[in-house]
N, CA, C and O atoms as a MOPAC input file, in Angstrom:
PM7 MOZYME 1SCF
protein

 N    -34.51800 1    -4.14300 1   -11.47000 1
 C    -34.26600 1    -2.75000 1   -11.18100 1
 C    -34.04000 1    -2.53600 1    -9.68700 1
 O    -33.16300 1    -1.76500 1    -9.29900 1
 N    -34.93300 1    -3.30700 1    -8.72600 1
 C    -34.33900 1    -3.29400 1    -7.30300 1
 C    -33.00000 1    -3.68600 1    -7.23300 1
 O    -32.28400 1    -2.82100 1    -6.72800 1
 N    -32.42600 1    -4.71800 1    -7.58000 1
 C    -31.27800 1    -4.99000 1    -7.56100 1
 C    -30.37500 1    -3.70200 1    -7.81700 1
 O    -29.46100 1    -3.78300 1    -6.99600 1
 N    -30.24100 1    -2.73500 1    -8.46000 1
 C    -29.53600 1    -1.25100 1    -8.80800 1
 C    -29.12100 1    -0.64600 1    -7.31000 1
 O    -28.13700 1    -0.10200 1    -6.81100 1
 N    -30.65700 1    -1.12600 1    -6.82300 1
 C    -30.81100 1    -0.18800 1    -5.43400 1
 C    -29.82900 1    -0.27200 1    -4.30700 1
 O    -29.51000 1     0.63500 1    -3.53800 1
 N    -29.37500 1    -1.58600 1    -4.33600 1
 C    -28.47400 1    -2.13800 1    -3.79800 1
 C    -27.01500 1    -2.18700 1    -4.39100 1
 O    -25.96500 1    -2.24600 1    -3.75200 1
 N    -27.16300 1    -2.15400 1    -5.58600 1
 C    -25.40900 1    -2.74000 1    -6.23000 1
 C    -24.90800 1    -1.09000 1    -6.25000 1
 O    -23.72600 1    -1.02200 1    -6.58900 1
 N    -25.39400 1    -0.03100 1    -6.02800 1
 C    -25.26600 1     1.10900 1    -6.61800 1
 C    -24.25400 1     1.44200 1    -5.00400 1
 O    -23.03400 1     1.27600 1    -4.99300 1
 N    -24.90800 1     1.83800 1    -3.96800 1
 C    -24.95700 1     2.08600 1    -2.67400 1
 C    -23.39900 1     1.45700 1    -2.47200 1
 O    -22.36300 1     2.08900 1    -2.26500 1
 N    -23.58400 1     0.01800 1    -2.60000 1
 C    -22.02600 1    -0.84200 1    -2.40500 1
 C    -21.16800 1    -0.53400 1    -3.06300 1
 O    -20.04800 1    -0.56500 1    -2.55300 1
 N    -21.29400 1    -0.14500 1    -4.33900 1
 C    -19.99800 1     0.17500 1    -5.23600 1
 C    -19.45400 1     1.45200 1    -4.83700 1
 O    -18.25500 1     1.73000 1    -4.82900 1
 N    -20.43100 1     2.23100 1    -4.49800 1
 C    -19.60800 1     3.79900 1    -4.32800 1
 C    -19.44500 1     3.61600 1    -2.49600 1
 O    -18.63800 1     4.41100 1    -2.01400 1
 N    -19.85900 1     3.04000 1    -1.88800 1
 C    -18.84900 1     2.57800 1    -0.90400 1
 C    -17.72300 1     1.73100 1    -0.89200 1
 O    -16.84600 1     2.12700 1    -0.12500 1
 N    -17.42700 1     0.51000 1    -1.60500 1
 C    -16.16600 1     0.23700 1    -1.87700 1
 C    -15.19800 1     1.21900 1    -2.31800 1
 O    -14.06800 1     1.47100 1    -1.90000 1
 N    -16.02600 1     1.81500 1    -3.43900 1
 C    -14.68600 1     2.61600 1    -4.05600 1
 C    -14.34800 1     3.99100 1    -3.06800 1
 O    -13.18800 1     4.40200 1    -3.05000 1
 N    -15.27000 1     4.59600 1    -2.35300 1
 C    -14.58600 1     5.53200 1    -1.38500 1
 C    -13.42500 1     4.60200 1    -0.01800 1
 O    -12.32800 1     5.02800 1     0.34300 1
 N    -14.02400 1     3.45700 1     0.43400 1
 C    -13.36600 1     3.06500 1     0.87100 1
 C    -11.52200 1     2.51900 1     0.49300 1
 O    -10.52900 1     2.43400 1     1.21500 1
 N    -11.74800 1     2.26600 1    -0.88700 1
 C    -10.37000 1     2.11600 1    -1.58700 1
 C     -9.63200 1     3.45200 1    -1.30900 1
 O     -8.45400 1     3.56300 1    -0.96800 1
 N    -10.43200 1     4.33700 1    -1.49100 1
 C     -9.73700 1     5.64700 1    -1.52700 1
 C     -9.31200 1     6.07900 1    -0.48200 1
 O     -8.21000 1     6.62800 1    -0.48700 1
 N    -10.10100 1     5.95300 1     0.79600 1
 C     -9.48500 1     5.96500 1     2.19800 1
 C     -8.08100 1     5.46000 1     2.31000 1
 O     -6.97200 1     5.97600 1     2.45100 1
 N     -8.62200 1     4.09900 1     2.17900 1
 C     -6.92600 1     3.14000 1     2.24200 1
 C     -5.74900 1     3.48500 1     1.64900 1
 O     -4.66300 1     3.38600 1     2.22100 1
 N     -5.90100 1     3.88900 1     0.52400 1
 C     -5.07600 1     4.26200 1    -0.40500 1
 C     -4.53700 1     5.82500 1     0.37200 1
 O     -3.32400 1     5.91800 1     0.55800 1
 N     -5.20500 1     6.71800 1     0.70200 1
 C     -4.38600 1     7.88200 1     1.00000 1
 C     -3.83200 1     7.85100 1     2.54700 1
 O     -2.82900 1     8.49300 1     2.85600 1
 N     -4.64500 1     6.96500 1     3.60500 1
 C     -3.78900 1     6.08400 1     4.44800 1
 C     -2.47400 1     6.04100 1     4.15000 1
 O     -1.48600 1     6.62900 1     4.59000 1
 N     -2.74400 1     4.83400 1     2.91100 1
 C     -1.09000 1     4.45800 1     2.85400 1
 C     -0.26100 1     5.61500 1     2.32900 1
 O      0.88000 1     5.64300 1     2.79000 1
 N     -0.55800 1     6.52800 1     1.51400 1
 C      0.21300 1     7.46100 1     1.42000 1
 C      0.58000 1     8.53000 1     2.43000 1
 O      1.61500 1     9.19500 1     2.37600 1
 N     -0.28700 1     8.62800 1     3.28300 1
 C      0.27100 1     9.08800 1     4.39200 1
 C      1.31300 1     8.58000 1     5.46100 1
 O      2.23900 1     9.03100 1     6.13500 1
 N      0.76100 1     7.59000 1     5.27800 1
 C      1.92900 1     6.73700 1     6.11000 1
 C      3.21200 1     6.23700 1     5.39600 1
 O      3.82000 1     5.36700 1     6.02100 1
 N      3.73700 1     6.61700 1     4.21600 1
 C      4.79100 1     6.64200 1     3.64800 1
 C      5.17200 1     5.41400 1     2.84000 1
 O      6.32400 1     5.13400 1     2.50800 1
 N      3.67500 1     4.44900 1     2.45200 1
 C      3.78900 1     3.34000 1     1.78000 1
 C      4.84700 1     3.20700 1     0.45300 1
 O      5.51600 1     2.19100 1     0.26800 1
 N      4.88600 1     4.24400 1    -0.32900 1
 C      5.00200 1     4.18500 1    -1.61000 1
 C      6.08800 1     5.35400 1    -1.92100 1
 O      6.18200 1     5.92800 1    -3.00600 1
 N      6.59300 1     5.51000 1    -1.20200 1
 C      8.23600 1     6.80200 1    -0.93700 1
 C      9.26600 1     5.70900 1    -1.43900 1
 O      9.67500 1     5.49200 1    -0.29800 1
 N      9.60900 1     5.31400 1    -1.79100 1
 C     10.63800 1     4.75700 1    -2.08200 1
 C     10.81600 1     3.27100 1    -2.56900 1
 O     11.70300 1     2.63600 1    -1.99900 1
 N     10.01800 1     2.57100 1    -3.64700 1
 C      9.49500 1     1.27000 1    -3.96800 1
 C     10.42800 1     0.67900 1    -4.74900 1
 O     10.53900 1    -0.52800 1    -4.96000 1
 N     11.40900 1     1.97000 1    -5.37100 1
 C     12.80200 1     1.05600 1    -5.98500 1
 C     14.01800 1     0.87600 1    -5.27300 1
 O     15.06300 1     0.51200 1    -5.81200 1
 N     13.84200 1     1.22100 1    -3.62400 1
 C     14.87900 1     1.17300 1    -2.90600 1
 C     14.68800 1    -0.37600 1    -2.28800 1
 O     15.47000 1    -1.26900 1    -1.96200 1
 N     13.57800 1    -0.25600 1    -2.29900 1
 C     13.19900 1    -2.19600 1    -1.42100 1
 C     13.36000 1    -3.04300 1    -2.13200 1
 O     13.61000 1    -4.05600 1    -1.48000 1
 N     13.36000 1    -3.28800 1    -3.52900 1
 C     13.49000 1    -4.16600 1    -4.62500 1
 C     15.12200 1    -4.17600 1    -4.84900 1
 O     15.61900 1    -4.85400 1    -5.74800 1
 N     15.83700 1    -3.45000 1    -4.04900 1
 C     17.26400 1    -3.59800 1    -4.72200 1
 C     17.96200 1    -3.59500 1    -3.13700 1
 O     19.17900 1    -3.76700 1    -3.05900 1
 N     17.52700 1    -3.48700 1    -2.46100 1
 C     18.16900 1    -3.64600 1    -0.72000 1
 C     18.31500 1    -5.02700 1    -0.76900 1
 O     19.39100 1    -5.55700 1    -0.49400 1
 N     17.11500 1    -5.79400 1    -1.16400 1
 C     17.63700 1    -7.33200 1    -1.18800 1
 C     18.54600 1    -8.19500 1    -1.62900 1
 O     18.76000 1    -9.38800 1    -1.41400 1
 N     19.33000 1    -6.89600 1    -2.66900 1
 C     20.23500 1    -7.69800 1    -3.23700 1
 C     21.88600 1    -7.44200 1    -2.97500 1
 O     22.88800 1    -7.78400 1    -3.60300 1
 N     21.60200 1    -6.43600 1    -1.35800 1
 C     22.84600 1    -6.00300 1    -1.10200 1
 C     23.35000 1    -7.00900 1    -0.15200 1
 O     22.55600 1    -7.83900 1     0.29000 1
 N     24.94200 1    -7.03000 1     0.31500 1
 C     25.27800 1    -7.90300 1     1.15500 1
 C     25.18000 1    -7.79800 1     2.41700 1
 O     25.65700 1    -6.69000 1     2.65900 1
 N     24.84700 1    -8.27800 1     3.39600 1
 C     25.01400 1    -7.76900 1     4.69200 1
 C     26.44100 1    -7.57000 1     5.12800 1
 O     27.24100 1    -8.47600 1     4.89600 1
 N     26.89900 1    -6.30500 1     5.83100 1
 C     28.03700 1    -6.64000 1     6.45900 1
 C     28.14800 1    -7.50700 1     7.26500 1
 O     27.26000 1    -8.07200 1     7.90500 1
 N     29.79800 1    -7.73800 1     7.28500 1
 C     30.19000 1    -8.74700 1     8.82300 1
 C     29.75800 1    -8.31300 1     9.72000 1
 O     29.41400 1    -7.20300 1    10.12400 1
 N     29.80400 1    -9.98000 1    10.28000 1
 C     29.35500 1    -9.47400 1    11.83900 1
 C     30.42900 1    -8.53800 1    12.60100 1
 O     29.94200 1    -7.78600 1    13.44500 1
 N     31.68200 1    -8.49200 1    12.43400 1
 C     32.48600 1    -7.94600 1    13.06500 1
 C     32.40500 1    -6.10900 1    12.82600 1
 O     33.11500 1    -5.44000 1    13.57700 1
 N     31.61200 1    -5.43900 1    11.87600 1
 C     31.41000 1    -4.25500 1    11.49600 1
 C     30.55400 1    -4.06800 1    12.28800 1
 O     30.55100 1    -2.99400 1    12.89100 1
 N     29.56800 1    -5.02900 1    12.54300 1
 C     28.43700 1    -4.19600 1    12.62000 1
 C     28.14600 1    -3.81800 1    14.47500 1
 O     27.07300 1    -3.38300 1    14.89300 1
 N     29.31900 1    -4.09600 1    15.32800 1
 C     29.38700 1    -3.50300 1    16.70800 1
 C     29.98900 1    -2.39700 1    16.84100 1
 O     30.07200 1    -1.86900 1    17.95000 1

């Protein structure tokens, strides 16, 4: 039952901490656009001669 005392305290600090991170990244614009990066890779680069 001591053991509770401890596992209890850590879990609901991990999980607020997830939650920090997580709205972090949504603030910082992590997750705006996740089907544009998966398909940019498959575009061509222009020539070098375009791109001056």
């Amino acid at each position: 039952m001591s053991l509770l005392v401890y596992l209890l305290p850590l879990a609901l600090a991990l999980g607020a901490a997830w939650v920090a991170v997580f709205l972090w990244c949504m603030r910082k614009g992590q997750f705006d656009d996740p089907a544009g990066a998966a398909t940019r890779i498959l575009q061509d680069d222009p020539p070098a001669d375009e791109i001056r």
